[in-house]
C-alpha positions in Angstrom: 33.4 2.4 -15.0 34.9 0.6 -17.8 33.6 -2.4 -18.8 35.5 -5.6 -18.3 35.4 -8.2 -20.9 34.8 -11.6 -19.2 35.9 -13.3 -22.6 39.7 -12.3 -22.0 41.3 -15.4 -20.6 41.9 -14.5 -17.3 41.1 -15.7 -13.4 38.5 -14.7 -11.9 37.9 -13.7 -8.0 34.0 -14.8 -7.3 33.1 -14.2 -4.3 30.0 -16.2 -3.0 27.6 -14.7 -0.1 25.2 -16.7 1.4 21.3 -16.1 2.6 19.7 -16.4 5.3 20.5 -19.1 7.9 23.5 -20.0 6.0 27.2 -20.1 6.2 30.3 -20.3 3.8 30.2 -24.0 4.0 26.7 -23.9 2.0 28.9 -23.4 -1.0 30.9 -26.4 -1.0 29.3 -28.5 -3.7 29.4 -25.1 -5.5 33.3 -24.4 -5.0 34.5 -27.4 -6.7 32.8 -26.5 -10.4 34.6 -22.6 -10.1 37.7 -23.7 -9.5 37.9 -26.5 -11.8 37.6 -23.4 -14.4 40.7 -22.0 -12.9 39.2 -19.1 -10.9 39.3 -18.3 -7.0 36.3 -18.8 -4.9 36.0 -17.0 -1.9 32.6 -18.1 0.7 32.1 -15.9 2.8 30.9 -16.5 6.8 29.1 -12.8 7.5 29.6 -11.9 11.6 26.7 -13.8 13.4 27.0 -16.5 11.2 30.1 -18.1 13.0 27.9 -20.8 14.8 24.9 -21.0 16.9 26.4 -19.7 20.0 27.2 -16.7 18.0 26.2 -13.6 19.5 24.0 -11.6 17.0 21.7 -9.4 18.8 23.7 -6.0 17.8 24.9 -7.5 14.3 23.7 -5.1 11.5 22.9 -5.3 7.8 25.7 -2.5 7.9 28.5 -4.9 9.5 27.2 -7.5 7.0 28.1 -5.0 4.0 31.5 -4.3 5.6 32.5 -7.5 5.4 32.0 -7.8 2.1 33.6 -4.6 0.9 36.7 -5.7 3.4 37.1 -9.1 1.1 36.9 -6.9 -2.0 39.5 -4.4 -0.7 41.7 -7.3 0.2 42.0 -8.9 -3.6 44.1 -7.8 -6.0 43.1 -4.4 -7.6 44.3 -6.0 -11.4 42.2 -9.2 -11.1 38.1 -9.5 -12.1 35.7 -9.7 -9.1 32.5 -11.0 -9.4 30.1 -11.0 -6.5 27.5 -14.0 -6.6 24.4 -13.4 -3.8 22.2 -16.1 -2.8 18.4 -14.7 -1.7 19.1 -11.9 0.7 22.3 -12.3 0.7 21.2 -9.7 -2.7 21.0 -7.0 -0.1 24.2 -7.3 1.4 26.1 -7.7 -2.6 24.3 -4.4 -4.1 25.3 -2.6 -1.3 28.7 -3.9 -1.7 28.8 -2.5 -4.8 27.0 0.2 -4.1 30.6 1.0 -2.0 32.7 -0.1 -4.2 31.4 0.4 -8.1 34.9 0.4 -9.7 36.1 -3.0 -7.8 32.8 -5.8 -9.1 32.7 -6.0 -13.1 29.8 -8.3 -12.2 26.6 -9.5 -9.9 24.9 -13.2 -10.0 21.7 -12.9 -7.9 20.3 -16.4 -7.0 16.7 -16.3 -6.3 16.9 -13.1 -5.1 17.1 -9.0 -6.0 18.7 -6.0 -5.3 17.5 -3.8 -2.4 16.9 -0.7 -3.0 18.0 2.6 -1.0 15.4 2.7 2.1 14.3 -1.0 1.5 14.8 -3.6 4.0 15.8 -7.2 2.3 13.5 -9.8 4.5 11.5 -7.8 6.5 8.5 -9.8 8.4 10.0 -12.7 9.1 9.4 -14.0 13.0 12.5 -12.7 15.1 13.2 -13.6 19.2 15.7 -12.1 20.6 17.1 -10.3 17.8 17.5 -13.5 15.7 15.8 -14.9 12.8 15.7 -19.0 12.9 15.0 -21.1 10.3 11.2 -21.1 9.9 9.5 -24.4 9.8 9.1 -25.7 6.1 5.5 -25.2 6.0 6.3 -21.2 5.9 7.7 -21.5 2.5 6.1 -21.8 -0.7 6.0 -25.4 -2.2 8.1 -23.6 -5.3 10.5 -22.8 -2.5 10.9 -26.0 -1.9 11.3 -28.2 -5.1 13.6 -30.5 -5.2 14.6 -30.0 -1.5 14.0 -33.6 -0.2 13.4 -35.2 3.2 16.6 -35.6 3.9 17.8 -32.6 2.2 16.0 -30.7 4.3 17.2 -32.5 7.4 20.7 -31.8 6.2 20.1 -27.9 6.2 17.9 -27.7 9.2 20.9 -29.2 10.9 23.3 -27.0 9.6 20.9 -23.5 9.4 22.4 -21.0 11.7 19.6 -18.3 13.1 20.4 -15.1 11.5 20.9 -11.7 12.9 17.6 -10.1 13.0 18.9 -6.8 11.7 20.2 -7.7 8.8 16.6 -8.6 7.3 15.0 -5.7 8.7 17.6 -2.5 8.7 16.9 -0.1 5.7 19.7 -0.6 2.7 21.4 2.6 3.0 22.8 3.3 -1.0 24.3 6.6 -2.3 26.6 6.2 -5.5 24.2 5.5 -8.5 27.1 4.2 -10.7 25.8 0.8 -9.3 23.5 1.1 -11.9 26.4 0.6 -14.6 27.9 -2.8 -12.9 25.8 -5.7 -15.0 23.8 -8.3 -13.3 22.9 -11.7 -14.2 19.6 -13.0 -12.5 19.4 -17.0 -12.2 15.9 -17.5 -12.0 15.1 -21.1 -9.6 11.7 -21.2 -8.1 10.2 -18.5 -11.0 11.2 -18.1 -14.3 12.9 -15.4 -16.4 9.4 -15.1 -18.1 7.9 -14.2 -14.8 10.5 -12.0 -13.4 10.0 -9.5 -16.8 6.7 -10.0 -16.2 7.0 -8.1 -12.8 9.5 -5.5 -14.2 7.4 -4.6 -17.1 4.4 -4.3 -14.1 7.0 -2.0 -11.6 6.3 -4.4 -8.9 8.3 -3.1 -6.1 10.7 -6.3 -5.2 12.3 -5.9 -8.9 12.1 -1.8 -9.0 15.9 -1.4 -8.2 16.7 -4.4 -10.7 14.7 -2.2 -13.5 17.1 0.4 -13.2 20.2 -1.6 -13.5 21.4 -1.0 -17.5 22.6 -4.7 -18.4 20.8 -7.4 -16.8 20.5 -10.9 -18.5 18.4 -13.9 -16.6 19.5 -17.6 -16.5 16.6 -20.1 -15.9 17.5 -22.8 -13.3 14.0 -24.6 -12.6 14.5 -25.8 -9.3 13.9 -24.7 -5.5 15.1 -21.8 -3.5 18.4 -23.4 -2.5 20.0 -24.7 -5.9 23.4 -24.7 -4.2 22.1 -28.1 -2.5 19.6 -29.1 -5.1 21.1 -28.7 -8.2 25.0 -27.4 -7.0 26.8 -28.5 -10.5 24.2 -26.5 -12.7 24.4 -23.7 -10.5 28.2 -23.6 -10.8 27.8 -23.5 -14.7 25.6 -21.2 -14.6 27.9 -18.8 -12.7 31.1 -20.0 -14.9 28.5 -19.0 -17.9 27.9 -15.7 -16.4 31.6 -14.8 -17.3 31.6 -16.0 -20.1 33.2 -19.4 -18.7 30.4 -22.0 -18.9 
């Protein structure tokens, strides 16, 4: 793959995929920043994620991958892609490219990593009936939750969507290792970039598959787990910067 120079003046296709629990809409107070920049943002709703009435039970981490490599196939073939992943919404993106290496010319991961081949993205989490709701807050790390107010987290418990339970637990199935050659940027929220070389230099195993990725920069966004409601603006510059836009 050859390279694609960001710094080019030129628009940009970024297409945002959400984590857990979450819709298209959880990018709205993203949106606004990346297209006052002049590029086109495309949020993405996976299948299961359509409301609560959805029916999820057969929904795979597969048909959550599809998706995403159906947007990509639908944009024009002369303009930039990048693919920006919120949490283990990382799962669904490197497989993405993982399809389609010649298509992304770049990957934001938000609090989150890669998965790699034979890895599942979220496995452990409680499941009923092949779903995966919104745990209560007291499961999550108080990191996790800087910044996330009272009635911040009111606002996204009302909005959380459960999600399918496959698509936590289903092994990430990758086979082309020119992956390895699309660069990354990390934006680093409830750890820092000091921490997360920290664990690469140690070959933890949530960072293994980012260790083999050849150009990786980190972007330090000292905040919670869910910046796109915390700290939305920041995290849209932070993306623009990622291009070379910010």
């Amino acid at each position: 793959m050859t390279p694609i120079n960001f710094e080019e003046p030129t628009i940009v296709d970024i297409v945002l995929i959400p984590g857990l629990w979450l819709d298209g809409s959880s990018w709205d107070q993203v949106i606004p920043t990346l297209e006052r920049a002049g590029h086109r943002a495309h949020p993405l709703t996976l299948p299961g994620l359509e409301s609560r009435d959805a029916d999820r039970s057969e929904i795979t981490l597969r048909d959550h991958v599809d998706a995403v490599v159906k947007v990509i196939d639908s944009l024009d073939s002369r303009e930039k892609i990048l693919l920006v992943a919120h949490s283990a919404g990382g799962a669904v993106a490197h497989a993405a490219v993982d399809a389609r290496p010649d298509r992304v010319a770049r990957v934001v991961y938000i609090g989150g990593f890669p998965t790699p081949d034979g890895e599942a993205a979220a496995a452990g989490l409680p499941a009923s009936n092949g779903e995966i709701a919104l745990p209560e807050w007291s499961a999550f790390d108080a990191q996790e939750l800087t910044d996330l107010d009272d009635r911040a987290r009111d606002e996204f418990r009302a909005r959380a969507i459960p999600s399918p339970q496959r698509v936590a637990t289903d092994p990430q199935r990758l086979s082309d290792e020119r992956r390895y050659a699309v660069p990354v940027t990390v934006i680093a929220t409830e750890f820092t970039s000091d921490m997360l070389r920290g664990w690469i230099a140690d070959g933890e195993t949530p960072v293994r598959e980012l260790a083999r990725i050849r150009a990786v920069e980190y972007v330090d966004l000292p905040t919670g787990h869910w910046p796109q409601f915390t700290r939305p603006e920041e995290l849209g510059r932070a993306i623009l910067a990622s291009i070379g836009a910010g």
